[in-house]
N, C-alpha and C positions, 0 to 999 in steps of 0.2 A: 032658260033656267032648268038646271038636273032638278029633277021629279024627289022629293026627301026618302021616299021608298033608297030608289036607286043609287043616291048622295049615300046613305047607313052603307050602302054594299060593296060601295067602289072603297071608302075609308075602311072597312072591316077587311077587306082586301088589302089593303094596302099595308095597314097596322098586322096583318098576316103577313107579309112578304116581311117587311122589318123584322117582326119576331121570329121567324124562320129559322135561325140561329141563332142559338144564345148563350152570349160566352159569362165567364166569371170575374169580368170588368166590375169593380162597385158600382161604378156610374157608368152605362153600355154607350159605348163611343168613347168615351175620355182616357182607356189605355188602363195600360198597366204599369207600376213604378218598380224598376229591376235596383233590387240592391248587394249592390258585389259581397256584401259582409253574408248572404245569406248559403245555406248551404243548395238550393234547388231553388227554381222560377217554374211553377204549375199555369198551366193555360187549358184552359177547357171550352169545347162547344157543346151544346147540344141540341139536333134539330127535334123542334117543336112538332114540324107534321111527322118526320119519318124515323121518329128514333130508333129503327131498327137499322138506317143504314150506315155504311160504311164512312168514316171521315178519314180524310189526310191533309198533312199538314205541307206548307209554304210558307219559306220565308224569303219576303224580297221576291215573289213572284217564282221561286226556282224551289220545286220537292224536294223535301228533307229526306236525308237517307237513313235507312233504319240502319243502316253499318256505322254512323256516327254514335260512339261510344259515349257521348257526355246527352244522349236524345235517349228517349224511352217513352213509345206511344202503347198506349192501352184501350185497347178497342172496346170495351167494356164501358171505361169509365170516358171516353171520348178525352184524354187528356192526354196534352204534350208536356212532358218534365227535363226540362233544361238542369242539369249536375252542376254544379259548381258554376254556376255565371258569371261571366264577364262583362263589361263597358261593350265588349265586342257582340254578343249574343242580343243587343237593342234591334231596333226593325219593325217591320210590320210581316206579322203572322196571320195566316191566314186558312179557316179550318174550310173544306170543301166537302161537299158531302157527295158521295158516289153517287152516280146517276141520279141524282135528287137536285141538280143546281144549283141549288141554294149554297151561300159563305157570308162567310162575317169574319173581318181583320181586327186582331188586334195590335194595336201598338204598344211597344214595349220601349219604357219611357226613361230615362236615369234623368237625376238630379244635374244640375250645373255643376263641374268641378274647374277648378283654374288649377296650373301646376305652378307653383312658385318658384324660381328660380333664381330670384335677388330680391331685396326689399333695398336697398342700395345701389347706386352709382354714381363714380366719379368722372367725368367730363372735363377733358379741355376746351377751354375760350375757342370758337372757332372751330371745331370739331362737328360731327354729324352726331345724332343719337338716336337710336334703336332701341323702341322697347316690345315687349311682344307677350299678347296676355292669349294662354295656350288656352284657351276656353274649352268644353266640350261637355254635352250635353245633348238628348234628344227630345224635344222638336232641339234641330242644332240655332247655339243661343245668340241673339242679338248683342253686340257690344258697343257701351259707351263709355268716353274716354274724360274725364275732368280734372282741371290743375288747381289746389288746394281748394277743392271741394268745390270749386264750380265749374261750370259747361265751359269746355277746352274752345277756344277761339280757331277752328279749323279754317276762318278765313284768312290768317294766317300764308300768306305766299309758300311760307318755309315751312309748314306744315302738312303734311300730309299721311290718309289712311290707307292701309293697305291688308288684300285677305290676308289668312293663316290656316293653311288647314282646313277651310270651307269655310271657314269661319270669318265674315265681313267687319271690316275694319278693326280687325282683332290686333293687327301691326300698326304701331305709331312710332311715326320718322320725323325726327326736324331739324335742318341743315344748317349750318353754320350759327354753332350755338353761342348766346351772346350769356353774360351776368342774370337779365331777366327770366330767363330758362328755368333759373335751380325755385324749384318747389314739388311738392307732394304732387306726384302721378296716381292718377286712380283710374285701374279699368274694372265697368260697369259691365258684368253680362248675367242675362236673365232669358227662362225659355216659356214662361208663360207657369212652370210647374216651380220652377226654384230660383233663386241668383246668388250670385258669388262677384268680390271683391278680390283683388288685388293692387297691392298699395307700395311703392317705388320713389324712396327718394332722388333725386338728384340733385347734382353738386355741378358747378361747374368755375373750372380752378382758372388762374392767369396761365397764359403761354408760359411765361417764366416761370410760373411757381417749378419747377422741377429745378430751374437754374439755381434758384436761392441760395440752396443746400450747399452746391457745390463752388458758391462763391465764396460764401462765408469759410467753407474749408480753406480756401485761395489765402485767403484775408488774415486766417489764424495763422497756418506756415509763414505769409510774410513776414508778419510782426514780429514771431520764433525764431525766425533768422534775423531779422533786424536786431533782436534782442540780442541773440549768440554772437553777432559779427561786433555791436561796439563794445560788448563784454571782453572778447576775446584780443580787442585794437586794446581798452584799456589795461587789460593785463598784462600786454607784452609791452607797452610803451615803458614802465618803467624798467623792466629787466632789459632793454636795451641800451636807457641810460646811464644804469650800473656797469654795466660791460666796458662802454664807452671809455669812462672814466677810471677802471681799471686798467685799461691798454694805453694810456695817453702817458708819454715820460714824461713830460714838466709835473704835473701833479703828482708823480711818482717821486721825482726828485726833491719837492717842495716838502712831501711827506717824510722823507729821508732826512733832510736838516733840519724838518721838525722835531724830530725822533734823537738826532745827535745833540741840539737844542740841552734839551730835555735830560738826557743822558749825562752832560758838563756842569750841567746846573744843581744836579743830583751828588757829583764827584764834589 
């Protein structure tokens, strides 16, 4: 059993190395939340035992260069100010104090964002389909996938998840799509800090549905010429048997002694 003298010295000790650096996290450890609308991201250390020494900054394990134009470290106030931030400028930073040992990382955290890129799709009967929820986020976010609001049946043979961008089961694929397919796609992603939705209908049409259209055109011209062709038999039938009966001499001569007839009867 450590002696309670000794137990007080090893914990003051220790709770000394922890505070050794101390950054301007609200809560020390839990990071810092980058928001791209702002104009600058401040990060500061300060060491507790040796405030006189020199700090430099890491990110990703690899020294920041003072020739990067959008960095500006100030030895004064131990603070690193990021210009204009980006989704890109997340990571973990990390202040090192010159020959003093001591560091302390922070992590630079953004919200969930999804990019939306349809809230629709139409699908043919038999077809594959592709959906894909561009997640991104730091810690990078988990994704879950559900059809009209509930947990997607992945045991599904023709189902299957796939990464995106680092991002784990952020792609959803299902082969050979039948009628029970079409419903509301929802992908689920959350990073512990925020989540985000993205919401996809899909439709999925007959093989033929594209034929219809251009049957029914088939259908119309038939009829149109059906209609023009006995229109056009019935109008000439008579003016053929007019003609007929102009060219034939009995009827012509018949008409002639009708007309003399006619003529003696009058005298």
């Amino acid at each position: 059993m450590v002696p309670p003298t000794l137990g007080a010295v090893l914990l003051l000790c220790v709770v000394g190395a922890v505070n050794a650096v101390q950054t301007n996290e609200e809560i020390p450890g839990k990071g810092i939340l980058l928001d791209p609308r702002s104009k600058s991201l401040v990060l500061q250390c300060n060491s507790t035992e040796n405030p006189g020494l020199e700090i430099i900054w890491f990110k990703d394990n690899k020294k920041l260069s003072a020739d990067e134009p959008r960095y500006s470290q100030n030895s004064d106030t131990n603070t690193l100010v990021i210009n204009d931030p980006t989704y890109a400028d997340t990571g973990n930073y990390t202040c090192a104090v010159v020959d003093g040992g001591d560091n302390a990382t922070i992590v630079v955290q953004t919200n969930v964002t999804i990019e939306v890129s349809e809230i629709s799709k139409n699908q043919v009967e038999g077809d594959p389909l592709t959906l894909s929820c561009k997640a991104f986020g730091v810690p990078v976010p988990e994704v879950t996938w559900f059809k009209n609001d509930e947990p997607l049946n992945i045991s599904d043979p023709r189902i299957s998840l796939e990464p995106l961008d680092n991002v784990t089961n952020a792609k959803l694929v299902i082969q050979n799509l039948n009628f029970d397919d079409r419903a509301e796609y929802t992908c689920f992603a959350t990073n512990g800090i925020s989540n985000a939705t993205m919401m996809v209908l899909v439709r999925v049409k007959d093989k033929l549905a594209a034929l219809w259209p251009f049957l029914g055109i088939c259908v119309e011209v038939a009829v149109l010429c059906a209609i023009i062709f006995i229109y056009e038999k019935k109008r000439v039938k008579p003016d053929f048997e007019e003609s007929d009966t102009d060219q034939n001499p009995e009827n012509k001569n018949l008409s002639d002694q009708k007309e003399g007839q006619d003529i003696r009867q009058r005298k």
